[in-house]
N, C-alpha and C positions, 0 to 999 in steps of 0.2 A: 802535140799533147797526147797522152796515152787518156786510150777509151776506155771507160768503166764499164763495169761486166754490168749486162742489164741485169732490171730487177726480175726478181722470178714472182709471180703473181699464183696463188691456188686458184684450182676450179671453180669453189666455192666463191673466194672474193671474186673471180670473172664474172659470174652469174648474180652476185646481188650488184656488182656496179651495172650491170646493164638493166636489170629490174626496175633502177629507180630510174633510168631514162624514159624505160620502154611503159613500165607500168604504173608508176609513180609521175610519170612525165613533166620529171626535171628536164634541163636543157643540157645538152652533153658538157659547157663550160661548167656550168651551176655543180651538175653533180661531179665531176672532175676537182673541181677546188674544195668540196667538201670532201674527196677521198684523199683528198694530195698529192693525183697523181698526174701524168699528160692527158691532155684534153685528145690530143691524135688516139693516143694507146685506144681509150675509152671509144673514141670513133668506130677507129678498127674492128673494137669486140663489140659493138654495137651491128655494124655491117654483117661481120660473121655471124653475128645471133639469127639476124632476117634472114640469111641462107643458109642457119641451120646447122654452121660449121664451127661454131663457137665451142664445143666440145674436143675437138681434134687440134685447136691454135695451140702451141706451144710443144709439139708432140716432136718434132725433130729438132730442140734446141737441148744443148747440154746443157746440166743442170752446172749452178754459178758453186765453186768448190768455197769452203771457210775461208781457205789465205783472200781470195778473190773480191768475198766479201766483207772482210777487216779492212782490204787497201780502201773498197768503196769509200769505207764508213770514216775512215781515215782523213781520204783526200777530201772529204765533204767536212769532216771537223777543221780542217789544215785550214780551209776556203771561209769557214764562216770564220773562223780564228783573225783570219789575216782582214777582212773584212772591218770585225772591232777594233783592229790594231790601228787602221786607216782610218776609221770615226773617231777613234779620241785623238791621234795626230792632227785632226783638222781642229777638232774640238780644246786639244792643247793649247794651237796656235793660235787662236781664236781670243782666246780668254786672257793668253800673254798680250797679245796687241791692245786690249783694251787695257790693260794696266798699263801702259805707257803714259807717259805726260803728253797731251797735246794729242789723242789720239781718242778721246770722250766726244761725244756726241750727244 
């Protein structure tokens, strides 16, 4: 499977997700699901905040180029696509079987 470019995250958004762990004292999953993002990522910039290094994370990663992030956004639309494709194929087959004679319940 080809790897998708990560996401790029601003300073800004780094700093208010760790605020509401640290100061607001949510729990790293709780505030994780409310930003929508990895509950690890959030760990990570949590760790680096207490040692002060949470301004310097992200300073040696190339920045993710436009093509890079149309494939992401792409392969993530392809995925939820095929996903509904496979929910009403069950849901087709489902609803044909019960129209059958001898097959009510």
């Amino acid at each position: 499977m080809e790897q998708l470019p990560r996401q790029q995250y601003t300073t800004e958004f780094r700093e208010q997700a760790v605020q509401l762990v640290l100061e607001q004292k949510l729990t790293i999953p709780e505030a994780a699901r409310r930003l929508t993002m990895s509950g690890k990522t959030l760990e990570r910039w949590v760790c680096r905040a207490r040692q002060g290094q949470l301004a310097t994370l992200g300073e040696s990663r190339r920045p993710v180029t436009d093509l890079e992030a149309e494939v992401s956004r792409l392969t993530r639309d392809l995925a939820e696509a095929r996903m509904e494709r496979d929910i009403l194929q069950k849901a087709t087959a489902y609803f044909a079987k019960a129209q059958l004679p001898g097959t009510r319940s």
